[in-house]
MDTraj code that builds the backbone (N, CA, C; nanometers):
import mdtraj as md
import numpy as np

residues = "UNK UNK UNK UNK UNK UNK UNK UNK UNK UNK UNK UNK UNK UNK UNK UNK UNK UNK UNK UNK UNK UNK UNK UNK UNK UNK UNK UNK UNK UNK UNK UNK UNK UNK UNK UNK UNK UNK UNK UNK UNK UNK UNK UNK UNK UNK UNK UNK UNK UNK UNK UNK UNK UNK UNK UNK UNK UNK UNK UNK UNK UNK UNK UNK UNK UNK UNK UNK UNK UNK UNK UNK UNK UNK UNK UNK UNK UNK UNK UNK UNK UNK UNK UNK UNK UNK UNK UNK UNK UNK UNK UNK UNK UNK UNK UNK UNK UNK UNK UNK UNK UNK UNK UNK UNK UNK UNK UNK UNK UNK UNK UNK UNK UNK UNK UNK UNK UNK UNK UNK UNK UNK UNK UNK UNK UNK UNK UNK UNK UNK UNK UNK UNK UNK UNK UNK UNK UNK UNK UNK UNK UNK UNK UNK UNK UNK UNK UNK UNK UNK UNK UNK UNK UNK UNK UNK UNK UNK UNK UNK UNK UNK UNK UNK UNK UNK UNK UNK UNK UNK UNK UNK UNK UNK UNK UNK UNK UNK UNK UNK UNK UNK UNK UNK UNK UNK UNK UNK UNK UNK UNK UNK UNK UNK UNK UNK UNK UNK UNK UNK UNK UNK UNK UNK UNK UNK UNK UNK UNK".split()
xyz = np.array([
    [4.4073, 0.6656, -2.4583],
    [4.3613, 0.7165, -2.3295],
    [4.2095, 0.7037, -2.3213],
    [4.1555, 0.6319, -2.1911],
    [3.9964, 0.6285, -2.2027],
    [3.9726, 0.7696, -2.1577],
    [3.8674, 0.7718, -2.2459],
    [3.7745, 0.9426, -2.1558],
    [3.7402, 0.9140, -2.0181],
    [3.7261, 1.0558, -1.9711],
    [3.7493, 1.0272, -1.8280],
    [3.6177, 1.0927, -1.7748],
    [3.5413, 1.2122, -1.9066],
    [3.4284, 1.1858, -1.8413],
    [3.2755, 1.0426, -1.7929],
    [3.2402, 1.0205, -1.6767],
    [3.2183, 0.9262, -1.6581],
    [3.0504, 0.8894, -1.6257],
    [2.9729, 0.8203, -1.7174],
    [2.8099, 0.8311, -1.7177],
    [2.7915, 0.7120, -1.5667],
    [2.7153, 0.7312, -1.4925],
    [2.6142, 0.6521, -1.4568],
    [2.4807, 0.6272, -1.5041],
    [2.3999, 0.4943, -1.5881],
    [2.2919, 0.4840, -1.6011],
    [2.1838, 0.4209, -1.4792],
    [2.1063, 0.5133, -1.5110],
    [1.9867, 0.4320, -1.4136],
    [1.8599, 0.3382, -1.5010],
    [1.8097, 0.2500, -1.4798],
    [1.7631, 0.1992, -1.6128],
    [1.6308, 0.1209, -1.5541],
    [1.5391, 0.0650, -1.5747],
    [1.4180, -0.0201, -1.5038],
    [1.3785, -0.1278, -1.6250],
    [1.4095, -0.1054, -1.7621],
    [1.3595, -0.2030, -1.8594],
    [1.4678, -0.2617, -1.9885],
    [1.3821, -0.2394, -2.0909],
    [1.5053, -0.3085, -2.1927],
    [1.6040, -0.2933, -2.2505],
    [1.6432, -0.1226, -2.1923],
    [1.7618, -0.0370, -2.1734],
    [1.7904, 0.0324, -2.3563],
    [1.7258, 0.0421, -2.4489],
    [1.7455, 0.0582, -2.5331],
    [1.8524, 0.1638, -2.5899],
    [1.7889, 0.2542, -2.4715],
    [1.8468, 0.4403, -2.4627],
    [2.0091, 0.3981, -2.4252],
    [2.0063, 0.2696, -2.3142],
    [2.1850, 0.2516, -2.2784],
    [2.2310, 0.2560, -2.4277],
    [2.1662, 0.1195, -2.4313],
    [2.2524, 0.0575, -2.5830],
    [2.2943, 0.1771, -2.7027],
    [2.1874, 0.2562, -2.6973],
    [2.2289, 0.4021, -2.7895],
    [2.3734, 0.4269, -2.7124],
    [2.3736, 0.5103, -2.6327],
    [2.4737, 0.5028, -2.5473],
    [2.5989, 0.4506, -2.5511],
    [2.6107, 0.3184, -2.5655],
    [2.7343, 0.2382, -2.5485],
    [2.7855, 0.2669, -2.7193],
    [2.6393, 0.2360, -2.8091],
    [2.6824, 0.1950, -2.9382],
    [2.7415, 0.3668, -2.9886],
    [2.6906, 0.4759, -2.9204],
    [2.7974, 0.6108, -2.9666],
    [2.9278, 0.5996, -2.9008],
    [2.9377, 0.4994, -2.7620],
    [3.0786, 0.5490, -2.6933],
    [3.1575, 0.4488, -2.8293],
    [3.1014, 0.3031, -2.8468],
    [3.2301, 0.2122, -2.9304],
    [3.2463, 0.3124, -3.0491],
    [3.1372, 0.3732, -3.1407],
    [3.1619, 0.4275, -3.2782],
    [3.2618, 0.5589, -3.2845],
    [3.3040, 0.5897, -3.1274],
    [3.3512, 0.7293, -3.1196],
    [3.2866, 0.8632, -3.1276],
    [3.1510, 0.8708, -3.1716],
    [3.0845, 0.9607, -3.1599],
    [3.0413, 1.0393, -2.9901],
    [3.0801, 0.9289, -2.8965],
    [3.0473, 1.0031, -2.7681],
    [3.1951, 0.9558, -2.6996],
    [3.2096, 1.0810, -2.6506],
    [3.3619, 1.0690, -2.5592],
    [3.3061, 1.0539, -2.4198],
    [3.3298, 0.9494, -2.3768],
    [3.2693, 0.8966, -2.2643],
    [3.2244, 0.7500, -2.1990],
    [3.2513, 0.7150, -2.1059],
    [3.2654, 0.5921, -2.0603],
    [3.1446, 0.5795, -1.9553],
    [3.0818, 0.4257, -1.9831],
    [2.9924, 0.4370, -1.8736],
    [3.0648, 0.3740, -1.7417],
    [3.0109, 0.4307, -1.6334],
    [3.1050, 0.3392, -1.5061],
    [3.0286, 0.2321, -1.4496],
    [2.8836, 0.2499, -1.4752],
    [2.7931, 0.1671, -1.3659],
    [2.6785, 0.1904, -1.4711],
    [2.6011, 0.0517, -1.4297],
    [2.4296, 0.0650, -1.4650],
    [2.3516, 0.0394, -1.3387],
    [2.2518, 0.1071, -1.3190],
    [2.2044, 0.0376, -1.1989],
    [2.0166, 0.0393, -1.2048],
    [2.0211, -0.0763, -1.2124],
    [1.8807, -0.1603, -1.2366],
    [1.7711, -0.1274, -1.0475],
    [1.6628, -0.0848, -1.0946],
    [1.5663, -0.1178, -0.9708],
    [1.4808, -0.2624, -0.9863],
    [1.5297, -0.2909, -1.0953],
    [1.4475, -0.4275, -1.1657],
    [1.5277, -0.5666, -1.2090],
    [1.5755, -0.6487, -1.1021],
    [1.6689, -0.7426, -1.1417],
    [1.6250, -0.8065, -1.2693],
    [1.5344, -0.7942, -1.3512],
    [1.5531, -0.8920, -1.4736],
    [1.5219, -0.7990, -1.5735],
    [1.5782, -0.6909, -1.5402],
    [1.5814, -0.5946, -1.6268],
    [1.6845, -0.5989, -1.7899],
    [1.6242, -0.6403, -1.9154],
    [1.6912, -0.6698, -2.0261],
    [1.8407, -0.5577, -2.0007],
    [1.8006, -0.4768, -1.9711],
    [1.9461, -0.3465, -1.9672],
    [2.0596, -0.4509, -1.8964],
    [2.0166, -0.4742, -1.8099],
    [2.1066, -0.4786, -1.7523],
    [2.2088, -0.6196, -1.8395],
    [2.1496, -0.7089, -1.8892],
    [2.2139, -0.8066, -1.9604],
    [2.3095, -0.7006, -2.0810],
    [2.2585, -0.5656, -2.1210],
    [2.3260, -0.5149, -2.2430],
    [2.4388, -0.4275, -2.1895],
    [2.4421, -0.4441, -2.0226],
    [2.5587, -0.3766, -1.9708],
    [2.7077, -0.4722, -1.9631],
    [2.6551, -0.6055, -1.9476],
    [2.7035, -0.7094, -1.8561],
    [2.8119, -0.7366, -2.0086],
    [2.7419, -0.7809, -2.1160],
    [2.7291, -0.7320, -2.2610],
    [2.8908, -0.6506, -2.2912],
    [2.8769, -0.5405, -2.2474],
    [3.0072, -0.4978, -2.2738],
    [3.0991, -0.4125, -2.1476],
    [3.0668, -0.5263, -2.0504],
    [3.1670, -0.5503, -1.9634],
    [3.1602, -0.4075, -1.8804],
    [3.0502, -0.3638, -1.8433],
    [3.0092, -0.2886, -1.7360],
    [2.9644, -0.2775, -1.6585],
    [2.9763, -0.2473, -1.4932],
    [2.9292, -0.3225, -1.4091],
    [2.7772, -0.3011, -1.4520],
    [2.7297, -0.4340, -1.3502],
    [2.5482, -0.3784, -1.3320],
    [2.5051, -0.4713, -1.1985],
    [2.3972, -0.3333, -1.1360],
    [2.3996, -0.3378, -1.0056],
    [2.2416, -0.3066, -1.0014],
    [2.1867, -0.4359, -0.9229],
    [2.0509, -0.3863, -0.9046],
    [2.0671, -0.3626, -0.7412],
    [1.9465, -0.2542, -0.7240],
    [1.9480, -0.1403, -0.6189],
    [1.7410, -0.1737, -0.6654],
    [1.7302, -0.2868, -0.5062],
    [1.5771, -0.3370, -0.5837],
    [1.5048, -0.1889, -0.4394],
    [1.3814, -0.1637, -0.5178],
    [1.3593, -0.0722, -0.4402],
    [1.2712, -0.0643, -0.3146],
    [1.2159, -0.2003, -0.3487],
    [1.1267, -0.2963, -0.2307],
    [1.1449, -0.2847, -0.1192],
    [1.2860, -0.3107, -0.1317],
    [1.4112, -0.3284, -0.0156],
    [1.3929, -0.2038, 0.1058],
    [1.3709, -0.1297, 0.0647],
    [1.3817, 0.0075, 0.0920],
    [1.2290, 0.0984, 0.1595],
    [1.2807, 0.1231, 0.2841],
    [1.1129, 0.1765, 0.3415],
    [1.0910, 0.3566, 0.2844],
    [1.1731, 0.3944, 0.1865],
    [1.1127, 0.5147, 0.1512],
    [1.2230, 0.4964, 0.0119],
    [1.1883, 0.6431, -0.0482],
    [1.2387, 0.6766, -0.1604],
    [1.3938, 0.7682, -0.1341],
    [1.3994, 0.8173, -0.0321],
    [1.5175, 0.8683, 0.0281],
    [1.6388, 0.7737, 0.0512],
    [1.5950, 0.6920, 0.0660],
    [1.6753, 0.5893, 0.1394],
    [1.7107, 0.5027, 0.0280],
    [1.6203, 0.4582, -0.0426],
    [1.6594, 0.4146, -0.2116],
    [1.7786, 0.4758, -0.2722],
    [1.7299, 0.5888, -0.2883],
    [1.8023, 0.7220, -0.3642],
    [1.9540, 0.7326, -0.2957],
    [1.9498, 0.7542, -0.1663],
    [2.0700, 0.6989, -0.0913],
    [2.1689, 0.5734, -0.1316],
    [2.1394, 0.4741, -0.1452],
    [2.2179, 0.3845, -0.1387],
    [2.2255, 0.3885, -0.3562],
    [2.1709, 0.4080, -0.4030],
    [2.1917, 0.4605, -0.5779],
    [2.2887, 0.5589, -0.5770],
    [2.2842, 0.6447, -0.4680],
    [2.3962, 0.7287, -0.5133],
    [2.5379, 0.6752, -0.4473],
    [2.5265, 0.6186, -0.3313],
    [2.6711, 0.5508, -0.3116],
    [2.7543, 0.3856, -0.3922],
    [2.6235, 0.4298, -0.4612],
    [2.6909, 0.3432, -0.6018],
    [2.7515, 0.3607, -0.6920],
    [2.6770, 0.4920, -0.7247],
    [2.7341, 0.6132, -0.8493],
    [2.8382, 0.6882, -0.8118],
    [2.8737, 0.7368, -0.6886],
    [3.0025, 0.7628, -0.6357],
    [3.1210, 0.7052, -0.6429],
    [3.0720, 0.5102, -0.5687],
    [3.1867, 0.4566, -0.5809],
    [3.2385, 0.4325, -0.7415],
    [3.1771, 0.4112, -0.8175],
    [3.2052, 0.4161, -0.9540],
    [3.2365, 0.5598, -1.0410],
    [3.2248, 0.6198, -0.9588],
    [3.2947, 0.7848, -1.0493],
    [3.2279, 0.8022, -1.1209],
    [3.1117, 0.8103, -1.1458],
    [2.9804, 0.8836, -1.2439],
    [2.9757, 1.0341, -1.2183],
    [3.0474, 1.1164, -1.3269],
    [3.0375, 1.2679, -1.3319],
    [2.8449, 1.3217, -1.3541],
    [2.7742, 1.2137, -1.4453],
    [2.6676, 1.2517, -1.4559],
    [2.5818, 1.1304, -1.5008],
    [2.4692, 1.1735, -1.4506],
    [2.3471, 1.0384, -1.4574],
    [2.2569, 1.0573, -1.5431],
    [2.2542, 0.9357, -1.6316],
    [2.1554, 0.9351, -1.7336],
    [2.0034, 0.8236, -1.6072],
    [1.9254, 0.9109, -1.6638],
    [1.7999, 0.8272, -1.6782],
    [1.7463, 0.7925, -1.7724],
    [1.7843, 0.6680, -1.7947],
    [1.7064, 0.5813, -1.9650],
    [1.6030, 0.4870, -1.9141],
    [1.5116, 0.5203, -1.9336],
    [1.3942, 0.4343, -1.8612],
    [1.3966, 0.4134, -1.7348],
    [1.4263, 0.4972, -1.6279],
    [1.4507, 0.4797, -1.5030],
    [1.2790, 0.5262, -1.4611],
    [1.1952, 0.3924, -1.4026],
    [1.0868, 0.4003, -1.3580],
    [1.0440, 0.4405, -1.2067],
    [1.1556, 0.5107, -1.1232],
    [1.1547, 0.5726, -1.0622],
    [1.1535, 0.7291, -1.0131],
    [1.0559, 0.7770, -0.9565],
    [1.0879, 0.9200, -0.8842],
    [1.1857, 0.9519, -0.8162],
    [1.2494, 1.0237, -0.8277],
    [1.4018, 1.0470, -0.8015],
    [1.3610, 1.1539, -0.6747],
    [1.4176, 1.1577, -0.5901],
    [1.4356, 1.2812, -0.4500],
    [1.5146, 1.3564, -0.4541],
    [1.5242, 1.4164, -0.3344],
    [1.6069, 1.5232, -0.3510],
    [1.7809, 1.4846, -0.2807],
    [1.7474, 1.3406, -0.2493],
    [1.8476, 1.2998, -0.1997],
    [1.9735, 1.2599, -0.3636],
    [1.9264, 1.2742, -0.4483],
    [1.9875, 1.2531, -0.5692],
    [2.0139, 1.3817, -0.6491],
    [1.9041, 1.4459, -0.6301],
    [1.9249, 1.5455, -0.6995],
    [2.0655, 1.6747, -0.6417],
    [2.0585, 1.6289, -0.5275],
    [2.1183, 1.7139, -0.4352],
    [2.2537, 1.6902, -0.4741],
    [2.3039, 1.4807, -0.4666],
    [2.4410, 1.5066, -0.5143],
    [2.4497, 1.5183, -0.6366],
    [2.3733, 1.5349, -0.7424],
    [2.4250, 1.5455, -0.8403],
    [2.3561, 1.6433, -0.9279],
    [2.3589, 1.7915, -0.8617],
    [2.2778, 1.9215, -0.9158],
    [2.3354, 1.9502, -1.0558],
    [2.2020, 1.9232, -1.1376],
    [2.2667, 1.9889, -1.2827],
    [2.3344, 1.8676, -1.3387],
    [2.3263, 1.7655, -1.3201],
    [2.4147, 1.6441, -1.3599],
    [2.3487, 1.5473, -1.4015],
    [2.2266, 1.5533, -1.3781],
    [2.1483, 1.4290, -1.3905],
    [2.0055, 1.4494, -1.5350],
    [2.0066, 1.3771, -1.6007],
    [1.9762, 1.3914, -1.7719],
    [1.8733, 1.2711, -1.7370],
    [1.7203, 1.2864, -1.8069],
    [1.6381, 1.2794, -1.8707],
    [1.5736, 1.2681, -2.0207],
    [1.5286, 1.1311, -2.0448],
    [1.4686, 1.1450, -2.2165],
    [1.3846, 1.1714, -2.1962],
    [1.2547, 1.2380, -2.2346],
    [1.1488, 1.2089, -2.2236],
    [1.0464, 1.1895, -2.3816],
    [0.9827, 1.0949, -2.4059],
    [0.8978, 1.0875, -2.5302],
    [0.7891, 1.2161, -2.5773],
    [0.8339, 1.2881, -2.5333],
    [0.7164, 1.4029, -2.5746],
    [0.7672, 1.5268, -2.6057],
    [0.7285, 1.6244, -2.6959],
    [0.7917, 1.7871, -2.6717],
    [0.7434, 1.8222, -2.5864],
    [0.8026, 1.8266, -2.4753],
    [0.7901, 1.9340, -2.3085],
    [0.8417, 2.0471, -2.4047],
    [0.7130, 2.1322, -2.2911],
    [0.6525, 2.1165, -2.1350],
    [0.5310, 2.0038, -2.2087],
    [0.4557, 2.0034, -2.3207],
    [0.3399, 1.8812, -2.3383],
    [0.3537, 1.7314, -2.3105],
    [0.2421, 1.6883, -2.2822],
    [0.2443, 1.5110, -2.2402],
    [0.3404, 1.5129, -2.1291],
    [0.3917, 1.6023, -2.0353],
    [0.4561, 1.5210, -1.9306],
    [0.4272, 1.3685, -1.8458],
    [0.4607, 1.3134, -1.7933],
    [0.4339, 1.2283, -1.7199],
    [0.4413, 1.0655, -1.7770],
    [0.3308, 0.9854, -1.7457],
    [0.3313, 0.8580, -1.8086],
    [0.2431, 0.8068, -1.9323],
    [0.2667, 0.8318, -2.0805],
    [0.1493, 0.7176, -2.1516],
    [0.1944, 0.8759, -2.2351],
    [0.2692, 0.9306, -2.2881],
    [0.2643, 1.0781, -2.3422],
    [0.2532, 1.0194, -2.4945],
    [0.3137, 0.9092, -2.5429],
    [0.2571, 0.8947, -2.6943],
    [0.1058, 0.8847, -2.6843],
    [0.0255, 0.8211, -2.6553],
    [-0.1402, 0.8183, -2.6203],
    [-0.1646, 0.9605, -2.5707],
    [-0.1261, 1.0534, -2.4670],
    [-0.1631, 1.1482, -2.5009],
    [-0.1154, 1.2545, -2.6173],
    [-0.0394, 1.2479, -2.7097],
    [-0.0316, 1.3130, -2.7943],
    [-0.1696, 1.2557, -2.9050],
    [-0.1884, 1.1399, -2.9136],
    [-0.2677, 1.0819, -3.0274],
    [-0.3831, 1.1069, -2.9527],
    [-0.4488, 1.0941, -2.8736],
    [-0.5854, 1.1501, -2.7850],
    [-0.6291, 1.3492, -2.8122],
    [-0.4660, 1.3771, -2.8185],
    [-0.5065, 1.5553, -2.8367],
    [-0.5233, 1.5628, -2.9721],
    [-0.4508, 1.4433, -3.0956],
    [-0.4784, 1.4876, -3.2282],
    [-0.3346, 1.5776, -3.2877],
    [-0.2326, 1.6245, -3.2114],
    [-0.1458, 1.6728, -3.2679],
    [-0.0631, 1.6193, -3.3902],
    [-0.0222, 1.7108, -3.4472],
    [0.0828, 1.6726, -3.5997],
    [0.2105, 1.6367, -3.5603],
    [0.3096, 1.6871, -3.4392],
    [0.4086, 1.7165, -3.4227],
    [0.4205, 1.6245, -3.2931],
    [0.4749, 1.5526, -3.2945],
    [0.5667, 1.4883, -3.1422],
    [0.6728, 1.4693, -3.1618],
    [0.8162, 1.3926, -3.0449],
    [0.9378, 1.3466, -3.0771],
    [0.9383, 1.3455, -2.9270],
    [1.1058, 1.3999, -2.8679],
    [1.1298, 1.3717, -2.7614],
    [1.2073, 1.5074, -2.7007],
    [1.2284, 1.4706, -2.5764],
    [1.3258, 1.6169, -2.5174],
    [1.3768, 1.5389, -2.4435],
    [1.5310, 1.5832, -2.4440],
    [1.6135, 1.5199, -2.3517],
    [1.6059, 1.6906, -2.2354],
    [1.6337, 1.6449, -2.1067],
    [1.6570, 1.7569, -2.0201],
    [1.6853, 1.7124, -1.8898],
    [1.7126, 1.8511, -1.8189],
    [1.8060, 1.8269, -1.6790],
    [1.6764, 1.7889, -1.6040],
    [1.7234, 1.7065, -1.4530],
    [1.5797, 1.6945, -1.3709],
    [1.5961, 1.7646, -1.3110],
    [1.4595, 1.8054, -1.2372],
    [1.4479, 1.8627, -1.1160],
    [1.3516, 1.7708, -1.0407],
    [1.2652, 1.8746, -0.9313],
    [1.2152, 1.8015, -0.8225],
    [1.0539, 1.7738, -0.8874],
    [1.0179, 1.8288, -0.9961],
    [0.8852, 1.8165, -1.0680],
    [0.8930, 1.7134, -1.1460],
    [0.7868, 1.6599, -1.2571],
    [0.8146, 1.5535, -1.3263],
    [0.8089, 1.5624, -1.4633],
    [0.9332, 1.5955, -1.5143],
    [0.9231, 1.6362, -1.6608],
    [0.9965, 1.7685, -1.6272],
    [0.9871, 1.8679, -1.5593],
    [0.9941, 2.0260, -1.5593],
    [1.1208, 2.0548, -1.5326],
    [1.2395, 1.9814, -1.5584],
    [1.3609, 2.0016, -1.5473],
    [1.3662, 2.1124, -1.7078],
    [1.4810, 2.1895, -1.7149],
    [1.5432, 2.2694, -1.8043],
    [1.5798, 2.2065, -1.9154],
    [1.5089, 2.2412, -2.0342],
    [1.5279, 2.1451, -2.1606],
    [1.6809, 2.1681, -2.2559],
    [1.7278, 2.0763, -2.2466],
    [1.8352, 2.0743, -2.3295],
    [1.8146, 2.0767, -2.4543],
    [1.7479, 1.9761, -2.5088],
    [1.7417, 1.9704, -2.7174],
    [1.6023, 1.8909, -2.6790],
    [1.5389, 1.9268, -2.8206],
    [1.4354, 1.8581, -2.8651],
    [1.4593, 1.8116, -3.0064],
    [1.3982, 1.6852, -3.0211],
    [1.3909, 1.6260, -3.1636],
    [1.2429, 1.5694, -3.1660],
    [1.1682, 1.6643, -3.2929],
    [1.0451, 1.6326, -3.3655],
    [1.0055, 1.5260, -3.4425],
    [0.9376, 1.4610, -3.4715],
    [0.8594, 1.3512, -3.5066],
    [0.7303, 1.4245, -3.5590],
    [0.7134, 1.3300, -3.6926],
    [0.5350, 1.3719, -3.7486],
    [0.4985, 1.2442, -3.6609],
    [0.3628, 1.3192, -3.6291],
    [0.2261, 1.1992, -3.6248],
    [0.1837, 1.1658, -3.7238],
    [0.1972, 1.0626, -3.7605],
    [0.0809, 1.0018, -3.8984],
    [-0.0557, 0.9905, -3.8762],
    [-0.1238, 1.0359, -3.9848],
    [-0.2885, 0.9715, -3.9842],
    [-0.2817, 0.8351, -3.9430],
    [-0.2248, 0.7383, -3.9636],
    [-0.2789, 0.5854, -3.9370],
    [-0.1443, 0.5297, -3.7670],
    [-0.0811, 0.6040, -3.7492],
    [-0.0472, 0.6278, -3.6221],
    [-0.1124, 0.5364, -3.5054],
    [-0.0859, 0.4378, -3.4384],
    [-0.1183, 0.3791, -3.3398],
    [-0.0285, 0.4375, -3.2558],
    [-0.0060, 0.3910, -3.1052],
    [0.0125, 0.3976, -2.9663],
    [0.1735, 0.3636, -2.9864],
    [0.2164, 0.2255, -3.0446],
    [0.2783, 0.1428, -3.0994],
    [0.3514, 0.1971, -3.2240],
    [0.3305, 0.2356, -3.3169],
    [0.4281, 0.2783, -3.3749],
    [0.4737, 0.4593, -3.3776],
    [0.4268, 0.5238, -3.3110],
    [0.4534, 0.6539, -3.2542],
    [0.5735, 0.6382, -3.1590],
    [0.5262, 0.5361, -3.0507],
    [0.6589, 0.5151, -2.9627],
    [0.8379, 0.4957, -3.0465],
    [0.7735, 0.4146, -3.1703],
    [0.9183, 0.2950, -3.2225],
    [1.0219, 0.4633, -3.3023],
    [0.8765, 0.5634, -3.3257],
    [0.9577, 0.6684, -3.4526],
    [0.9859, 0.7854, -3.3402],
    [0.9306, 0.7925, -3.2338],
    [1.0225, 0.8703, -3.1012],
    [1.1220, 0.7868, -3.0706],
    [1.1117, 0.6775, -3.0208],
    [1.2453, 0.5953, -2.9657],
    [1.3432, 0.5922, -3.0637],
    [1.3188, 0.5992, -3.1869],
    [1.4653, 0.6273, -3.3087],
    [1.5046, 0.7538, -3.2362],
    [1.4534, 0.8049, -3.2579],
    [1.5118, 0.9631, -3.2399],
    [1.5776, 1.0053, -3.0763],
    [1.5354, 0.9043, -3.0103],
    [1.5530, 0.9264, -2.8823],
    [1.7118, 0.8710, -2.8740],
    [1.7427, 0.7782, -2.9379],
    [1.8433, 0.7294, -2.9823],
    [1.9357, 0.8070, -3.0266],
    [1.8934, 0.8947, -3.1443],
    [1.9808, 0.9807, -3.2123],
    [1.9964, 1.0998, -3.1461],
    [1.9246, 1.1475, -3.0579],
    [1.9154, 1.2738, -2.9868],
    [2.0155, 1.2601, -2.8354],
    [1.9551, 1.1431, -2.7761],
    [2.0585, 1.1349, -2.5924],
    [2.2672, 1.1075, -2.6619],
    [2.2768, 1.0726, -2.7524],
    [2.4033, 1.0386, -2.7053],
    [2.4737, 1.1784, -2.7251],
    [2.4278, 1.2245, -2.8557],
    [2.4400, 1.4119, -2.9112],
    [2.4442, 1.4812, -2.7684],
    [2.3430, 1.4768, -2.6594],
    [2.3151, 1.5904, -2.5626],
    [2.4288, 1.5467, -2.4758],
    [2.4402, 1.4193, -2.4384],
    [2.5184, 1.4068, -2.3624],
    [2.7105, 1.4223, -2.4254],
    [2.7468, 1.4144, -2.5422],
    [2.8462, 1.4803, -2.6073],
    [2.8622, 1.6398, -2.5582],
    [2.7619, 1.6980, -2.5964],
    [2.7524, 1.7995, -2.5335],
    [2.8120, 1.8984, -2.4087],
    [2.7548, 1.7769, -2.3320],
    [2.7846, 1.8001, -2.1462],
    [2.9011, 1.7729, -2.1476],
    [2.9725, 1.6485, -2.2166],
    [3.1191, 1.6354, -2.1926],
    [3.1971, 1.7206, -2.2006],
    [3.1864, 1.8239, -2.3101],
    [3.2649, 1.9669, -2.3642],
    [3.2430, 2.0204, -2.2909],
    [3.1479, 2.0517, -2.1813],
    [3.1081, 2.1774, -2.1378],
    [3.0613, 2.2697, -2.1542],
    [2.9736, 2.2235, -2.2942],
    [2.9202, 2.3279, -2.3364],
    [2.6927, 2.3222, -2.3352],
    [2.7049, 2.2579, -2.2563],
    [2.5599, 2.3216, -2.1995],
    [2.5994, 2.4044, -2.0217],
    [2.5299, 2.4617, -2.0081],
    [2.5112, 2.5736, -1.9015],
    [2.3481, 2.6052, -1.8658],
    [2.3358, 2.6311, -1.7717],
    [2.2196, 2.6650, -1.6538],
    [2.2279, 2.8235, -1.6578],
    [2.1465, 2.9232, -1.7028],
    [2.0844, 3.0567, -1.6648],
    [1.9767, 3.0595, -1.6022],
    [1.9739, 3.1437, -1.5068],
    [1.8143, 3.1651, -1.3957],
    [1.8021, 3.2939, -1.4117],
    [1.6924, 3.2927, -1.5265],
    [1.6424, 3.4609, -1.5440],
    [1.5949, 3.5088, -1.4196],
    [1.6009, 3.6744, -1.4257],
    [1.5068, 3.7150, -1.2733],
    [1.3848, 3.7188, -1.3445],
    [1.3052, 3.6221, -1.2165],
    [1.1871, 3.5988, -1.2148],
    [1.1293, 3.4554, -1.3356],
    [1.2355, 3.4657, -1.3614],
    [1.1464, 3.3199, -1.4653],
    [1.2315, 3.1601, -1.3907],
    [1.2062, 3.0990, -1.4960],
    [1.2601, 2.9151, -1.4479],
    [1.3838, 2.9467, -1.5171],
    [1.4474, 2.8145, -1.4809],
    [1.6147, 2.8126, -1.5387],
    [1.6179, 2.7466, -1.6252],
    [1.6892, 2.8145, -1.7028],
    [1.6808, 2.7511, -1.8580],
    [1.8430, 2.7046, -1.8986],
    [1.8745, 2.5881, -1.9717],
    [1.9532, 2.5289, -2.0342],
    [1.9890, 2.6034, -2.1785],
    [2.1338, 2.6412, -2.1750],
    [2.1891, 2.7273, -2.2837],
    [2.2955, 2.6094, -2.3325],
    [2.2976, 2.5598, -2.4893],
    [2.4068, 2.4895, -2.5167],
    [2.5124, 2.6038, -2.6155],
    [2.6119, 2.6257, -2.6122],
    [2.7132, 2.6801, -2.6680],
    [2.7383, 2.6161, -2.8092],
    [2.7036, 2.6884, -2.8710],
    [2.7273, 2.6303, -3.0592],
    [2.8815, 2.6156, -3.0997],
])
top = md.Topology()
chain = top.add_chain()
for i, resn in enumerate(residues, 1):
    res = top.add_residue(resn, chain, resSeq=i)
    for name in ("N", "CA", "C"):
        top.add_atom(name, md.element.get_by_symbol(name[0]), res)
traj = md.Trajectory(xyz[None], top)
């Protein structure tokens, strides 16, 4: 019986985070099927590693498109028609709206290269090595309408080395980023992450041990 929970990826480059992905669904470690990839970047390497093992892939170019609403629109009647319970963003070089977020509240997953809430945004290995810190890795988490400030699911740590470039900081987060997204998203399949909204604070991501 295939699993029936069902990923949509969104992807813009060499899709590495998919390939994690696919390579936990073949090993059995992730119960879960991808339904769709969908590229804003037709020569996007991902998308060849979808095609690869026989999943659709659909570029959704964003040019095309006189706003980000309207983008986001026609991405999600992609992810619909393909039955995507939840959306990974693996290198998805797009700002997402609320036209996405909306259909898919609480559904839609984030890597990001940095321990959030630090280095949000773009170039976060360079800013970790610019602040001098010991400690980086990655956080996978839910999005919201901010950038980075979605509800953190798991984090996985990384040392900084003294001789540490830009370049190999990225390669010893991206392992881990690897080993960390297919775990979180296992996770979600069980049902065992959940959304609490303290009074008065942000909403925080609870996973069930």
């Amino acid at each position: 019986m295939k699993p029936s929970f069902t990923l949509g990826v969104l992807v813009s480059g060499t899709g590495t985070n998919l390939q994690a992905i696919l390579d936990a669904i073949a090993e059995g470690t992730l119960e879960a099927r991808v339904g769709v990839v969908v590229s804003n970047v037709a020569t996007a390497k991902a998308l060849d590693r979808a095609k690869a093992a026989k999943v659709p892939a659909i570029v959704v170019d964003h040019r095309a498109f006189d706003d980000r609403a309207s983008f986001d629109a026609a991405i999600v009647e992609v992810l619909r028609s393909h039955g995507a319970d939840c959306v990974v963003l693996a290198g998805f070089m797009r700002l997402v709206t609320s036209t996405l977020l909306d259909a898919y509240p609480n559904r839609i997953v984030n890597v990001h290269p940095a321990l959030l809430p630090s280095f949000p945004g773009t170039h976060a290995q360079r800013q970790a090595l610019l602040y001098g810190v010991g400690l980086s890795g990655c956080t996978v988490h839910f999005v919201d309408a901010g950038v980075d400030t979605g509800p953190i699911i798991a984090q996985g740590p990384v040392p900084v080395l003294d001789d540490d470039d830009e370049a190999s900081l990225s390669a010893r987060i991206l392992a881990k980023e690897h080993e960390l997204l297919p775990k979180v998203l296992q996770w979600i399949a069980d049902g065992r992450v959940t959304i609490e909204q303290p009074a008065g604070g942000r909403p925080r991501a609870r996973v069930r041990r």
